[in-house]
C-alpha beads as a LAMMPS data file, in Angstrom:
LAMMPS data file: protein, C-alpha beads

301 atoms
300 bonds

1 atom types
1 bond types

-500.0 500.0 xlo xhi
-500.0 500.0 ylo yhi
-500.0 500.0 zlo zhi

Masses

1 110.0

Atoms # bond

1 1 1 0.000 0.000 0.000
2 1 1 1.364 3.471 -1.091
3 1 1 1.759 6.475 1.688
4 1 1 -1.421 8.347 0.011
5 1 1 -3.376 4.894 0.188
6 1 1 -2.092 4.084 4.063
7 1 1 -2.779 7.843 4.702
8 1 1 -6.581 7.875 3.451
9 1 1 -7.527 4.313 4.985
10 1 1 -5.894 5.000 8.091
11 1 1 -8.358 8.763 8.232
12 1 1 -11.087 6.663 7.023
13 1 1 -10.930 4.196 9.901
14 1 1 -9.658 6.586 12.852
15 1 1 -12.567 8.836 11.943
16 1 1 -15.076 6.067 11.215
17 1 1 -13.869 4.116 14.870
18 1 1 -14.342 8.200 16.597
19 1 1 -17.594 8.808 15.359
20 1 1 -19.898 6.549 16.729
21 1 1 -23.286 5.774 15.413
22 1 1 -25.823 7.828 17.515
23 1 1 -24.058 11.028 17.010
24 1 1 -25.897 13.983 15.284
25 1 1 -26.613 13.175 11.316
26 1 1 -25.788 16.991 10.233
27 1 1 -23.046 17.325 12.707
28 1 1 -21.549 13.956 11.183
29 1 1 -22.006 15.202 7.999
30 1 1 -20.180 18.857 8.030
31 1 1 -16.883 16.558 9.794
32 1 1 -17.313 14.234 6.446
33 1 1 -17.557 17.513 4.375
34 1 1 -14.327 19.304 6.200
35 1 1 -11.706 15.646 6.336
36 1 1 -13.148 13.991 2.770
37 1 1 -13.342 16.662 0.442
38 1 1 -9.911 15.875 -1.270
39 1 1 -6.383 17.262 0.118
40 1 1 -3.195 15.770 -1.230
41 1 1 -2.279 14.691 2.801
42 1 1 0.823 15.838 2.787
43 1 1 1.090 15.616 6.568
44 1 1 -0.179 12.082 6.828
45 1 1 2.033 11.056 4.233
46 1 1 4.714 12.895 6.040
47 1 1 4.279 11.111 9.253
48 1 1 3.783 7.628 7.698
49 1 1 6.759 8.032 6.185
50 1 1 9.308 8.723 8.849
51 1 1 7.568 6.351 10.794
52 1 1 8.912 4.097 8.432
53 1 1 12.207 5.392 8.468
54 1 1 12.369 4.801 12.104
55 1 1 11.373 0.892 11.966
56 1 1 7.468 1.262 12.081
57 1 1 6.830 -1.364 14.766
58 1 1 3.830 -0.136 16.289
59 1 1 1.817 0.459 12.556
60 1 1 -1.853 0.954 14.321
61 1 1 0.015 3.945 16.486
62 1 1 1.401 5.697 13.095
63 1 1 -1.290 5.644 11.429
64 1 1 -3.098 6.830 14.447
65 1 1 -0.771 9.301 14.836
66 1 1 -0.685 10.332 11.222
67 1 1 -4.704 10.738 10.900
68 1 1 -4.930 12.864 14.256
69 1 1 -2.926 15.306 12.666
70 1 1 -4.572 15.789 9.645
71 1 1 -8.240 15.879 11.440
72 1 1 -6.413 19.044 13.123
73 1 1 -5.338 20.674 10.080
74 1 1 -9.051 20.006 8.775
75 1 1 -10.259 21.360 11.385
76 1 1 -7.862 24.567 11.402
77 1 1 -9.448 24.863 7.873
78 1 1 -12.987 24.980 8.790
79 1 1 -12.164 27.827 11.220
80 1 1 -9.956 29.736 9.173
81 1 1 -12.451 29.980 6.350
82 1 1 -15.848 30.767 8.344
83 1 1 -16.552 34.729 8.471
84 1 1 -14.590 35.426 11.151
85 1 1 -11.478 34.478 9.259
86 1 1 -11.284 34.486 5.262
87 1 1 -15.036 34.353 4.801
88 1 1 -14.214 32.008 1.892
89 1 1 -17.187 30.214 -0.535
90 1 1 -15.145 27.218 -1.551
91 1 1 -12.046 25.162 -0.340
92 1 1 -10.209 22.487 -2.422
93 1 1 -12.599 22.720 -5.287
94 1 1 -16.008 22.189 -2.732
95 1 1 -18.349 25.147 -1.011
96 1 1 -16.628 25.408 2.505
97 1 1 -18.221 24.208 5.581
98 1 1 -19.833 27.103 6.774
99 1 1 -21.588 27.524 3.246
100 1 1 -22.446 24.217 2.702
101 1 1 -23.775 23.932 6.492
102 1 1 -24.386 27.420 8.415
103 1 1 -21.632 28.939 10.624
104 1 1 -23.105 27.087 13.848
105 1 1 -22.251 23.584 12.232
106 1 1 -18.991 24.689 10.854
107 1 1 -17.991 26.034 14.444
108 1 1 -18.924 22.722 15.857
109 1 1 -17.496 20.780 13.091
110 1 1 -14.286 21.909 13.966
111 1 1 -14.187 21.728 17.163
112 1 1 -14.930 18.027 17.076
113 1 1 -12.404 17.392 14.760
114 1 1 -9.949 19.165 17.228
115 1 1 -11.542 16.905 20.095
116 1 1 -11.426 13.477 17.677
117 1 1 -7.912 13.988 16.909
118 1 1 -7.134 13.557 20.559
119 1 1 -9.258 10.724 20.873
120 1 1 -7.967 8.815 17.627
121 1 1 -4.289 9.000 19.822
122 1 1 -5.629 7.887 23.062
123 1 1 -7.440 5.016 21.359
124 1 1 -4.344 4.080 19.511
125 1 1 -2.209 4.391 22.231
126 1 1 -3.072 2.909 25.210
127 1 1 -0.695 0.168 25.321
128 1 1 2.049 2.430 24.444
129 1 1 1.646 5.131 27.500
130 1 1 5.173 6.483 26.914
131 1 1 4.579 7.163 23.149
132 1 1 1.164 8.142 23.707
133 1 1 2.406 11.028 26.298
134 1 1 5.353 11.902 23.455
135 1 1 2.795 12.285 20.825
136 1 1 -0.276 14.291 23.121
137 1 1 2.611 16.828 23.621
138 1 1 3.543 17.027 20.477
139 1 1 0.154 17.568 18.964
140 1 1 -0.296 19.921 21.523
141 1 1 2.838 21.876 20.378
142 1 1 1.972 21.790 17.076
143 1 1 -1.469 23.197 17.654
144 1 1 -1.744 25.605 20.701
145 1 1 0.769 28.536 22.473
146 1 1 2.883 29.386 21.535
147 1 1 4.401 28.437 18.253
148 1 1 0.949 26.399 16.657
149 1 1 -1.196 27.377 14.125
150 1 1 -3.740 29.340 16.380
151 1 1 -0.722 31.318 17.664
152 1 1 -0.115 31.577 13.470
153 1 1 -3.758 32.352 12.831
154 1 1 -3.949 34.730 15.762
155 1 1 -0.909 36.819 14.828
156 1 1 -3.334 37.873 11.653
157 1 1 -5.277 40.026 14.472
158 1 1 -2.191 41.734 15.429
159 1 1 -1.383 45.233 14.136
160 1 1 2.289 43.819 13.237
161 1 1 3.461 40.254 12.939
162 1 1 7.280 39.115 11.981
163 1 1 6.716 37.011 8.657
164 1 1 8.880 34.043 10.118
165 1 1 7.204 33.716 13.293
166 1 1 3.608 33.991 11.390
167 1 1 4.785 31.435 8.801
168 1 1 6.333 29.092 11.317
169 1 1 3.231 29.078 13.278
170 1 1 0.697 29.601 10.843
171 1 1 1.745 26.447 8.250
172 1 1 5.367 25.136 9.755
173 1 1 4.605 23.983 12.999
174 1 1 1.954 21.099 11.880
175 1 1 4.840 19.875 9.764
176 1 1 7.303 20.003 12.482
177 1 1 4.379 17.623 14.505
178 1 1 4.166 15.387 11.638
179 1 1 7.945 14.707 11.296
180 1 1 8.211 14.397 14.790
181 1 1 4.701 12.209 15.564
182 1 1 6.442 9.297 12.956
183 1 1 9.597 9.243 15.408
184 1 1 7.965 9.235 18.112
185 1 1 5.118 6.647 17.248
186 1 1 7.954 4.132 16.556
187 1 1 9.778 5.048 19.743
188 1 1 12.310 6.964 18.824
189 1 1 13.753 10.495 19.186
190 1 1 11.882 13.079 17.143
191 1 1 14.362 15.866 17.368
192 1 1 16.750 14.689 14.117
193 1 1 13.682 15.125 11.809
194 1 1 12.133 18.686 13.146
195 1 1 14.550 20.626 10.533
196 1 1 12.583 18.293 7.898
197 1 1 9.156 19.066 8.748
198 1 1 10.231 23.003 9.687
199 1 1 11.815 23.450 6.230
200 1 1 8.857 21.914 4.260
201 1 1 6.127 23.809 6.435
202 1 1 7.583 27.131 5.359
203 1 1 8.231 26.008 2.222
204 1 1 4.403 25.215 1.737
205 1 1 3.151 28.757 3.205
206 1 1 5.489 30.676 0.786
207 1 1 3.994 28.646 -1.890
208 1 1 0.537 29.191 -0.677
209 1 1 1.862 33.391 -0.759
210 1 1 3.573 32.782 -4.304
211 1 1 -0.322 31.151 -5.796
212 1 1 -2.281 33.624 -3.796
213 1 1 -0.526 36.368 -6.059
214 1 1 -0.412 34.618 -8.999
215 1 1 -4.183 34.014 -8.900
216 1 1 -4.104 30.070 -9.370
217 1 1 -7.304 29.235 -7.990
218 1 1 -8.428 26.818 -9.879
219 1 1 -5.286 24.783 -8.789
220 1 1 -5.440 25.988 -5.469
221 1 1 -9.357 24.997 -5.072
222 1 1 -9.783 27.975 -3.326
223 1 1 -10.051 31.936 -3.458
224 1 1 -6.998 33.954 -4.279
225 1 1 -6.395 37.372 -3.291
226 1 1 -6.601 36.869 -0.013
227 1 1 -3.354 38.188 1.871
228 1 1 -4.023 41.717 0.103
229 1 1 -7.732 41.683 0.913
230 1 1 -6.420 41.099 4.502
231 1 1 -3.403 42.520 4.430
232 1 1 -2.116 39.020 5.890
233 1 1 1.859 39.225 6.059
234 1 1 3.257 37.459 2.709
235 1 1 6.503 36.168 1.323
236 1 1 5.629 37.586 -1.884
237 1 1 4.628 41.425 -0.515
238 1 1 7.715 41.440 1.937
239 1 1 10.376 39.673 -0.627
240 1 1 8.837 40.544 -3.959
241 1 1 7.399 37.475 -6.332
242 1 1 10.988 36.804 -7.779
243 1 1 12.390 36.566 -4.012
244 1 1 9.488 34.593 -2.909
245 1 1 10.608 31.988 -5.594
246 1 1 13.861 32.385 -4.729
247 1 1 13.210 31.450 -1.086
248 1 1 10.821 28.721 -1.890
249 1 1 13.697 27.225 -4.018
250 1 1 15.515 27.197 -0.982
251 1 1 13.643 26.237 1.459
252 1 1 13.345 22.572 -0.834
253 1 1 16.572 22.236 -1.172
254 1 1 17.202 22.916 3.055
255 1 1 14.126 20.276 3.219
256 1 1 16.024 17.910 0.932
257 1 1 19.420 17.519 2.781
258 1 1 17.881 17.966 6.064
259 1 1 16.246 14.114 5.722
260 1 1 18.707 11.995 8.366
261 1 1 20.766 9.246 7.082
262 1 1 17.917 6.689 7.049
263 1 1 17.252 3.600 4.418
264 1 1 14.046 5.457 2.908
265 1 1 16.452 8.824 2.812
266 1 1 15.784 8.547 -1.023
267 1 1 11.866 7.810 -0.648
268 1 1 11.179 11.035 1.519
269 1 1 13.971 13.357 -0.490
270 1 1 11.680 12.388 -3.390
271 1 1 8.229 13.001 -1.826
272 1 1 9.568 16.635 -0.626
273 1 1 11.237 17.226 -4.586
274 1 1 7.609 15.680 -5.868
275 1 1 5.623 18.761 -3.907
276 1 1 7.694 21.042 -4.132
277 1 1 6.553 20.563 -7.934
278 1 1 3.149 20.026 -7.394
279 1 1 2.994 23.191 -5.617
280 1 1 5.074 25.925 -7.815
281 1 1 6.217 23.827 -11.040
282 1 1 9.695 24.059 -12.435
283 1 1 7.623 25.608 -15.791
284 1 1 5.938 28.536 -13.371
285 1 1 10.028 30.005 -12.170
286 1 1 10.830 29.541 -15.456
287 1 1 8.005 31.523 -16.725
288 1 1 8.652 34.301 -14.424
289 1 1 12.410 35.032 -15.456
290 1 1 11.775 34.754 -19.009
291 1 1 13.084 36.398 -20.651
292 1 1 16.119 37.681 -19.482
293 1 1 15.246 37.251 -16.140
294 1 1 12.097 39.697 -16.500
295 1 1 8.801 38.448 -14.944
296 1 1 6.330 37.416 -18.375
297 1 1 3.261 39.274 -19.045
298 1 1 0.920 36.762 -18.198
299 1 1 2.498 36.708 -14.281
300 1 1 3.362 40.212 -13.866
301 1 1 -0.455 41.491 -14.978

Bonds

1 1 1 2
2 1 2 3
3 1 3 4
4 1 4 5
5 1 5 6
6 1 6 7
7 1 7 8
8 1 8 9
9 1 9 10
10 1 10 11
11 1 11 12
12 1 12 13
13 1 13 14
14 1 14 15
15 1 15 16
16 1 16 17
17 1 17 18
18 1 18 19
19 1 19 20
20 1 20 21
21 1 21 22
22 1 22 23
23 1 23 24
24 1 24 25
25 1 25 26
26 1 26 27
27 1 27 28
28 1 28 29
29 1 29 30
30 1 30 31
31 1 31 32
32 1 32 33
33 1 33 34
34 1 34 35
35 1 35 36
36 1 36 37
37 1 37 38
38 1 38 39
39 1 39 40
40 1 40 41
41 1 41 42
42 1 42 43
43 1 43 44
44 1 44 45
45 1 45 46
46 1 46 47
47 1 47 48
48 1 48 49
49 1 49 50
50 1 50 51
51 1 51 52
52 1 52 53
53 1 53 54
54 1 54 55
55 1 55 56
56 1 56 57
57 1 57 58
58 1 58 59
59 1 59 60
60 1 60 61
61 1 61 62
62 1 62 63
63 1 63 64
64 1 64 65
65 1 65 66
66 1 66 67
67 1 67 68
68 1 68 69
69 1 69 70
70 1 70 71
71 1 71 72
72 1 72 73
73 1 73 74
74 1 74 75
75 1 75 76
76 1 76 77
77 1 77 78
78 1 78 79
79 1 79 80
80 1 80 81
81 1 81 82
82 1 82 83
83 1 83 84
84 1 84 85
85 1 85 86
86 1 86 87
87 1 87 88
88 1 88 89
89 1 89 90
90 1 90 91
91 1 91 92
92 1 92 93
93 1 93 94
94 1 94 95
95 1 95 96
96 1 96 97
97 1 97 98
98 1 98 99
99 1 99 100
100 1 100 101
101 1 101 102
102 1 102 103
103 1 103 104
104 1 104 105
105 1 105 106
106 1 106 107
107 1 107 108
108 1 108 109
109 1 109 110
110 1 110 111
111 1 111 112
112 1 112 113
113 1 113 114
114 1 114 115
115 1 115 116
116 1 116 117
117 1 117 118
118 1 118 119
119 1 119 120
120 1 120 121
121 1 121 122
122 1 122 123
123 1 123 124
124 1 124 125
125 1 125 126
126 1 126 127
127 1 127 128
128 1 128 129
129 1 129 130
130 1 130 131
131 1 131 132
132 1 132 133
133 1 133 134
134 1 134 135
135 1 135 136
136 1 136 137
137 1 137 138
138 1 138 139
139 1 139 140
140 1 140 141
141 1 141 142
142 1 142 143
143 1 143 144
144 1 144 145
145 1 145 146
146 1 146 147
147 1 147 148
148 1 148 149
149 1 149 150
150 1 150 151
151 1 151 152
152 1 152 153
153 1 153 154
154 1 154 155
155 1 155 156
156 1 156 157
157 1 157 158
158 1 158 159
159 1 159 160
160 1 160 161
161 1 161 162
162 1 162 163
163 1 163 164
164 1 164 165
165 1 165 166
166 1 166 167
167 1 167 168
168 1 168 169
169 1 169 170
170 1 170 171
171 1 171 172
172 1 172 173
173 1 173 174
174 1 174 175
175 1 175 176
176 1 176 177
177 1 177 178
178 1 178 179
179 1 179 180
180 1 180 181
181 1 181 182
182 1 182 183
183 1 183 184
184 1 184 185
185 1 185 186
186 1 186 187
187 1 187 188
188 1 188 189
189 1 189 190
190 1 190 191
191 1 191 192
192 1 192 193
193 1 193 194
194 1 194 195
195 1 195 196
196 1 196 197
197 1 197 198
198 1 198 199
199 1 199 200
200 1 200 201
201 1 201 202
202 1 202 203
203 1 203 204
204 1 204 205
205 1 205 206
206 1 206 207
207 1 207 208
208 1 208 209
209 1 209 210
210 1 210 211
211 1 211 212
212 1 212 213
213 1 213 214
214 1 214 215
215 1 215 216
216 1 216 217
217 1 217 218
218 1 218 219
219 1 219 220
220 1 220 221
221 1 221 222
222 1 222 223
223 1 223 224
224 1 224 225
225 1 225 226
226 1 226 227
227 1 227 228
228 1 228 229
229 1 229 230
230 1 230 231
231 1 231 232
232 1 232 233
233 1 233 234
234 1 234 235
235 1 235 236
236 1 236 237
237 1 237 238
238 1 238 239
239 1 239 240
240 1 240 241
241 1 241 242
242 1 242 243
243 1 243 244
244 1 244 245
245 1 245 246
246 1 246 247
247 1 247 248
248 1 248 249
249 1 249 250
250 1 250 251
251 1 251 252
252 1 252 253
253 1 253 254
254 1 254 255
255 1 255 256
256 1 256 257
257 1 257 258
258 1 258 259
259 1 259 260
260 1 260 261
261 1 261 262
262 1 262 263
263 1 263 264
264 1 264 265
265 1 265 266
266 1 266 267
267 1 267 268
268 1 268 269
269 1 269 270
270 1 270 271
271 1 271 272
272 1 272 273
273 1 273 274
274 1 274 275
275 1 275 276
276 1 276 277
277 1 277 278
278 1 278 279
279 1 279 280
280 1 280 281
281 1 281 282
282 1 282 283
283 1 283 284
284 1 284 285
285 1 285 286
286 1 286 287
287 1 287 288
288 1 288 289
289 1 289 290
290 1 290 291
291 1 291 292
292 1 292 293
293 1 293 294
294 1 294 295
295 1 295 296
296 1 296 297
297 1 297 298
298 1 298 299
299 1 299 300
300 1 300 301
């Protein structure tokens, strides 16, 4: 079974296992909405796969481990795009949450997922107290104050916010929990793959800067626009487009030769090199410097 395949079986049953049968039908359905609406799973896969690098001997725990962190990112989603937030119609290709549902379902919704993701671990991880401890802390690092992704969403109600500390917090810090959670479901020491899952996770928010200017949103599945309509801090205001792709560029490389000595070193080198294509193709930088280095028409309009 491939990573993606593991990754979506192992969400499928850990949410499945969570949810019960007498819980509420439209309740039920907005979580099904937010976690199965498509995602490439990046984290999952992310997890799963340096959980593999580090032996794998407890498999239920990874992929426990793997599909708690991803109901947390869904969840971060369904928050981030209700009215409060981004006020967005549509995320990855589908009406969001809120639209599909009403705000008071969407709120709920993700909350849940926050509370499922917690329950997927302790479920998994009974038998395994000292790994189960490792990996409720790092969730909880990855999530809450005060580097996780609220702190990241919360610096957007500041008047100022540092660009690295937003983009660490914001995107980098569930990545530095997924690295870490496949260590430290198979029992061993997490800090050797942090610089991984740090490099990637900024990597990603540039990127997610980079398409918001370029106006990609069909590829994106979501609006565009969105940092200037909210005057969000950006790689690509603060560094320019060019310098955005310059840091993205990077960032992958940092990712790259950051993966430990390991015998999948060549399986997880390739999975970072395979997104960092999926997310700003080799064909888009080139686009942008021709020619002579001068951004094309169709990017700089």
């Amino acid at each position: 079974m491939g990573l993606l395949q593991r990754s979506e079986a192992s969400l499928a049953t850990c949410f499945e296992g969570a949810v019960g049968s007498d819980a509420p039908p439209r309740l039920v359905a907005a979580m099904r909405h937010a976690v199965f609406s498509g995602g490439a799973r990046i984290r999952p896969q992310l997890s799963l796969s340096v959980a593999i690098a580090c032996g794998d001997d407890q498999p239920a725990l990874s992929n426990a481990a793997a599909a708690a962190l991803e109901l947390m990112h869904c969840a971060s989603l369904v928050h981030d795009d209700m009215p409060a937030f981004d006020d967005a119609d549509i995320r990855r290709g589908q009406p969001t949450v809120h639209k599909a549902f009403g705000e008071p379902l969407a709120l709920l919704a993700g909350d849940a997922l926050i509370v499922m993701a917690y329950q997927v671990l302790v479920q998994a991880g009974q038998a395994q107290p000292e790994r189960l401890v490792a990996l409720l802390k790092n969730m909880g690092a990855g999530v809450g104050l005060p580097h996780g992704i609220v702190a990241g969403q919360a610096w957007e109600c500041e008047p100022r916010a540092d660009l690295g500390r937003y983009q660490r917090a914001k995107t980098g810090a569930l990545f530095v929990a997924a690295t870490c959670a496949g260590a430290l479901a198979a029992g061993r020491d997490s800090q050797p793959w942090a610089a991984l899952g740090a490099c990637l996770g900024e990597a990603y928010q540039v990127a997610d800067d980079i398409r918001d200017v370029m106006g990609q949103s069909v590829e994106l599945g979501k609006p565009t626009g969105q940092d200037l309509l909210h005057t969000r801090p950006s790689a690509a205001s603060s560094l320019g487009l060019g310098g955005a792709l310059d840091y993205f560029q990077d960032l992958i490389e940092r990712a790259v030769a950051s993966v430990p000595a390991c015998t999948c070193r060549d399986m997880l080198q390739h999975l970072v090199r395979h997104e960092s294509e999926r997310l700003v193709p080799s064909a888009v930088c080139a686009a942008y410097r021709s020619p002579a280095g001068q951004p094309s028409r169709a990017l700089s309009a």
